[in-house]
C-alpha positions, 0 to 999 in steps of 0.5 A: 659457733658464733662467740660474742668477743669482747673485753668483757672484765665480768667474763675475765673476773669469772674465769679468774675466780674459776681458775683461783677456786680450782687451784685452790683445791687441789693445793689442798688435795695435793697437800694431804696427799704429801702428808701422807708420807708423814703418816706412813713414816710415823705409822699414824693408822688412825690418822690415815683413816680419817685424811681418806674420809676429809680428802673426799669432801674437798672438791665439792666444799671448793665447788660450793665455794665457787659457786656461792662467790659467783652468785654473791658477786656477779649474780651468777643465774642472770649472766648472759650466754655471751659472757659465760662463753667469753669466760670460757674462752678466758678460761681456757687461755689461762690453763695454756701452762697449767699443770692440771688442765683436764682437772681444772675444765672439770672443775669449771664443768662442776661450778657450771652445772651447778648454776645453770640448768641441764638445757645450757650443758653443751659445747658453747658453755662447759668442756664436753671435750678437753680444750688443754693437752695434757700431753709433754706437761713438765713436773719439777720434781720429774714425774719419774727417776731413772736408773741404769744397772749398768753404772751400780748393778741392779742390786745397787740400783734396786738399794738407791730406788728404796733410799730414794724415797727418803722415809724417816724411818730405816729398813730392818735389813735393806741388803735382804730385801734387795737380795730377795727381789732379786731372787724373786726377779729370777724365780717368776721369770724362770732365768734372768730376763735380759743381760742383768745390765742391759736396761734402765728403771723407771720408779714414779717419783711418789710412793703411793700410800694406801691403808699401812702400805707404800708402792712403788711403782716402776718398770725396767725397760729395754728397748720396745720391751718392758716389765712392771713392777710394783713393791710394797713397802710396810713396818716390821713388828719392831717399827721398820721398814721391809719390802713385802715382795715384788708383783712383776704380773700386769694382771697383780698390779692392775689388782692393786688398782682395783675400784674395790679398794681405797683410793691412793694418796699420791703428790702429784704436780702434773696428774696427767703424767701420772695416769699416763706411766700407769697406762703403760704398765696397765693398758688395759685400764681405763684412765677413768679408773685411774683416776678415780683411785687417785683420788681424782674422782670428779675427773675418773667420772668426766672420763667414764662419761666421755667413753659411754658418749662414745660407746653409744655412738659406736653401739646398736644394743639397748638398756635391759633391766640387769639379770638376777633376783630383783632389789627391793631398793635399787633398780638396776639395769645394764647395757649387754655391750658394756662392763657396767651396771646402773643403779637409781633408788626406787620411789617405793621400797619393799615392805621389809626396808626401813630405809628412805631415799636420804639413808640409802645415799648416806651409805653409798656415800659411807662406801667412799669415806672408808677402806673397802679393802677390796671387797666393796664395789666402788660407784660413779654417782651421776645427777641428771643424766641424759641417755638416748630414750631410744636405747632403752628396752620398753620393758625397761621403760616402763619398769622406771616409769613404774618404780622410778617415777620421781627420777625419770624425767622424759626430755624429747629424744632423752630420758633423763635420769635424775640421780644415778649410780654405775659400777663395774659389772659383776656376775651375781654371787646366786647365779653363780652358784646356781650353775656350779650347784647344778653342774655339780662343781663341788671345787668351784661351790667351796671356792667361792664359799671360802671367797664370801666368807673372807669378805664378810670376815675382812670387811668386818676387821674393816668395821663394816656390817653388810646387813644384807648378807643374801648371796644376791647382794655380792658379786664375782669378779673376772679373777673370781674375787668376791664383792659385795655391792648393796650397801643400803643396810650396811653399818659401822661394826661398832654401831651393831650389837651382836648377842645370842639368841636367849633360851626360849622360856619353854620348848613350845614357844620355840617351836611356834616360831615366833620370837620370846626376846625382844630385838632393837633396830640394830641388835643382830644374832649370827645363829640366825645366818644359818636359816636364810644362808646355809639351805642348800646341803653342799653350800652348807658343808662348805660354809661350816668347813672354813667359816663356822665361826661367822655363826657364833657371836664370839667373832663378832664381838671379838672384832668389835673389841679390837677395833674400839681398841684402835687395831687397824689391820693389814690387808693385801692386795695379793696372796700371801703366799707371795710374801718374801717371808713366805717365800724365801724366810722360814716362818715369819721371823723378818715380819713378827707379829705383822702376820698374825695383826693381818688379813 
C-alpha cells in the first residue's frame, strides 16, 4: 500500500477531532453507566427505564457531531485520499495507550462512512481490521478483585465480595445470604467441589444492572479448573438488599447474556477486559454479543461482520430464502451454515399492512429503547451491505429483485444491500408445532403453548402489544424459550384500547359475519384471538389449560392500569424455582410482596 507521509496539520486536526469526538462519547456512555448504581440504590425503576432508551442514541448523536464539524471545518467530502490516510495513520498513534481502541477504530469507521461513498471502504481509509491490541490494557480501578478463603473462609470471602460493592443501601440479612450460596454451592455440585480453601475468587469490579437487578459476575478458580458464577442482587419488600440465588451452570449464565433481553449497564474503563472475563466463563459466546449487551452495539456489529467476512471465506453454501410461512413486510433469508437470519423491508406490502417503510423501522428501532425481558429477538441493523452475488441462490435473487428492488443494488461481483437487519436464527413457532401435531406430542404441544402464552403475557407487563400474535411471528430457541420477532405492528400496551365485542343488535347480523360496531385503528378485542389462534383441537385445550384469560379484555386492561401506575415489575432471567426463598425458605417470607410484584 503506497501512503502518502507528510506533516499534514489537516490530517493531525481530523484525527484530533476524531479522537475528541469519540472520548467524548463514551465519557458519556460510561458516565450513565456509573449511575446506574445510583439508580438501583434508590430503587429509581422509571428512571432505569428511560437511561436504557437515552443511552442508545449517544454513539450516533456523537457521530453526527463529528461528522458535522468536519464537514464545517475541513469541508470533509473534498479531502484527498492522501490526508484521509495520513489521519488514519495519526489516528492509530493516538490510540497506543487508549483504554478502548477497538471502540474508537469503530467510531472513526462510523464517522468515515458517513462522509464518503461505500466504494472508499477498504483497507487504505477505515479499520476493516483492528490496528490497536486490546490485549494486557491496564484499568485503575482493576478489572477484577480477588479473594482467597484461605485467609477469611469462603463465607467470610463471599460476605466481603457483597460488602465490596458498597451499595447505599444494607442487606436484609447478609449472614442468610452467604449461608444460603453456600449451601446452594453444596447442593448443585452434590459435595464441596474442592478442599473449601483451595482457590481464590475473581468478581468483575462493576456489578452489572439490568431491569430491578444487580449481577455479580465471578468465578472461583483452581488451577487450570474454574467455575462461574453469577448473583442477583434485588430489594426486599421493605427496601433492602437480598441475594436471590447463585447460577453456577455456563448454559444459565450465557441466558442472562441473551440478545432477547435489555443491555447491561456496566462502568467499564478497559471494555476489552470485560468482554474478555466474560468469555472465559461463557466461551461459547461470541464477543460480538457481548458486546452488544453491554451496550456497545456499533462495536457488537463491527465484531458480527468481521466474523461473517471470515465465515464467507471458509464457506461454499449460499444465501436461501429462510423456510417458513412468507412475511408480508420483511423479506427474509438465510445462510444454512450460519445462526443467522436476514431481514430487509419489501417495496410493497401485502394488502392487509398499514404500514410504510419509515413505520416499520420505528418499531425495530422501539425494539431497542425498552426492556424485551427476554422474549424479543434483538437485531444487528446494516446500511449498504456488500455480500458476494455469487452466494445467493438464483431463486433468491430474483425474489429481491422482485419485492426489494429499491434495496438491492447490483455492484459487479457484490449486491449490495441498502438497509439490513440480522438475527439470531430461531425455529418458527408454526413449524414447530406442526411437527409436534403430527408426531402426536401432546407434552411438547402444551410446553411450548405455556411458552407463547407467558411471552405474550411478560411482554405486556413490559408494555409491549405484539399486534401480529400468529404462531409464524415467534420463534423457538436452543433451550425451548419462546420469542417473538416480528415487530412491524407492535405497539405500546398503553397506545391500544382493549374493549369486548358489544352484542349484536340482533342474532342474524352476527351470524352474517360482518361487524355491527365500529373498530378505530388501534382498538383491540381479545375474544377475537380465538379465530385465528385456537383452530387446532390439542393447540386449543392447551391454550384454555394455562392462558384463558388472554381472551377476556379483563388481563389486558388490568395490565394497562398497572403500568399507567408506574408498576414496573421483576423479571428473571431463570426459574423461580432457583430462588433461595423457594429453595431454602418456606413460602416467600425473606422476599414479601417481591414475588407477588413478578414475572
Amino acid at each position: 500500500m503506497d501512503v502518502f507521509i507528510g506533516n499534514s496539520a489537516v490530517a493531525r486536526q481530523i484525527a484530533l477531532a476524531l479522537t475528541e469526538g469519540f472520548n467524548r462519547h463514551y465519557r458519556l456512555f460510561r458516565e450513565c453507566s456509573a449511575q446506574a448504581k445510583t439508580r438501583f440504590e434508590a430503587g429509581d425503576w422509571q428512571a432505569v427505564q428511560l437511561a436504557v432508551q437515552s443511552r442508545i442514541q449517544f454513539y450516533d448523536q456523537r457521530v453526527g457531531e463529528t461528522v458535522e464539524l468536519l464537514h464545517r471545518e475541513f469541508k470533509a467530502g473534498t479531502i484527498d485520499d492522501a490526508i484521509w490516510q495520513e489521519a488514519k495513520l495519526l489516528y492509530i498513534g493516538l490510540l497506543i495507550d487508549h483504554k478502548q481502541p477497538e471502540l474508537a477504530e469503530t467510531f472513526f469507521n462510523s464517522v468515515f462512512c458517513k462522509i464518503l461513498h461505500r466504494t472508499y471502504f477498504h483497507n487504505d481509509f477505515i479499520f476493516v481490521r483492528p490496528a490497536i491490541s486490546t490485549e494486557f490494557i491496564d484499568s485503575a480501578p482493576p478489572v477484577f478483585r480477588s479473594y482467597y478463603p484461605n485467609e477469611i473462609g469462603f463465607k467470610g470471602a463471599i460476605r466481603q465480595i457483597l460488602l465490596d460493592f458498597d451499595w447505599q443501601r444494607p442487606f436484609d440479612d447478609i449472614g442468610r445470604d452467604t449461608e444460603n450460596i453456600y449451601k446452594a454451592v453444596k447442593l448443585h455440585f452434590g459435595k464441596w467441589p474442592w478442599a473449601e480453601y483451595n482457590f481464590h475468587i475473581q468478581v468483575l469490579h462493576s456489578a452489572f444492572y439490568r431491569n430491578k437487578g444487580a449481577y455479580i459476575i465471578g468465578k472461583a478458580v483452581n488451577g487450570s479448573s474454574e467455575i462461574p458464577f453469577a448473583l442477583p442482587v434485588l430489594h426486599t419488600a421493605s427496601g433492602k438488599l437480598c441475594v436471590d440465588t447463585v447460577l453456577l451452570d455456563v448454559w444459565r449464565i450465557s441466558m442472562l447474556f441473551s440478545l432477547s433481553r435489555a443491555y447491561f449497564m456496566v462502568d467499564m474503563e478497559v471494555p476489552s477486559a470485560y468482554v474478555q472475563f466474560l468469555l472465559s466463563i461463557m466461551p461459547g459466546k461470541p464477543r460480538s454479543e457481548l458486546y452488544t449487551m453491554l451496550g456497545l452495539g456499533k462495536q457488537g456489529k463491527t465484531m458480527f461482520f468481521r466474523d461473517l467476512i471470515h465465515h464467507l471465506h471458509h464457506s461454499r453454501d449460499q444465501f436461501v430464502t429462510a423456510p417458513g410461512i412468507r412475511g408480508l413486510v420483511m423479506l427474509v433469508f438465510t445462510l444454512p451454515s450460519y445462526p443467522y437470519v436476514f431481514k430487509l423491508i419489501k417495496d410493497v406490502f401485502g394488502a392487509t399492512k398499514e404500514v410504510d417503510h419509515a413505520t416499520v423501522r420505528r418499531k425495530y428501532q422501539l425494539v431497542k429503547q425498552v426492556d424485551r425481558v427476554g422474549r424479543m429477538a434483538d437485531t444487528l441493523e446494516f446500511s449498504n451491505v456488500a455480500l458476494p452475488k455469487t452466494r445467493f441462490s438464483r431463486e433468491l435473487l430474483d425474489e429481491l429483485y422482485q419485492l426489494a428492488p429499491s434495496l438491492v443494488e447490483d455492484d459487479g461481483n457484490d449486491l449490495v444491500i441498502r438497509h439490513l437487519y440480522i438475527e439470531r436464527r430461531m425455529e418458527p413457532l408454526n413449524i414447530y408445532l406442526d411437527q409436534a401435531e403430527r408426531a402426536g406430542q401432546k407434552d411438547r404441544i402444551e410446553n411450548v403453548v405455556l411458552e407463547y402464552g407467558n411471552a405474550i403475557r411478560e411482554l405486556a407487563i413490559a408494555n409491549i402489544f405484539p399486534g401480529d400474535m400468529l404462531w409464524k411471528n415467534f420463534g423457538v430457541t436452543r433451550y425451548g424459550r419462546v420469542v417473538f420477532y416480528d415487530y412491524d405492528e407492535i405497539e405500546y400496551m398503553t397506545d391500544c384500547n382493549f374493549r369486548r365485542i358489544p352484542p349484536a343488535p340482533y342474532p342474524e347480523m352476527e351470524m352474517s359475519g360482518e361487524t355491527w360496531y365500529s373498530v378505530a385503528r388501534n382498538d383491540i378485542f381479545p375474544e377475537e384471538f380465538d379465530t385465528f389462534l385456537l383452530t387446532s383441537p390439542r393447540i386449543r385445550e392447551a391454550f384454555m389449560k394455562y392462558h384463558a384469560d388472554l381472551l377476556d379484555v379483563g388481563f389486558w386492561q388490568e395490565t394497562q392500569a398497572a403500568i399507567r401506575q408506574g408498576v414496573v415489575k421483576d423479571f428473571f432471567p431463570y426459574p423461580r424455582t432457583l430462588r433461595f426463598c423457594n429453595v431454602f425458605g418456606p413460602g416467600c417470607e425473606n422476599c414479601g410482596d417481591l414475588c407477588k410484584n413478578s414475572v
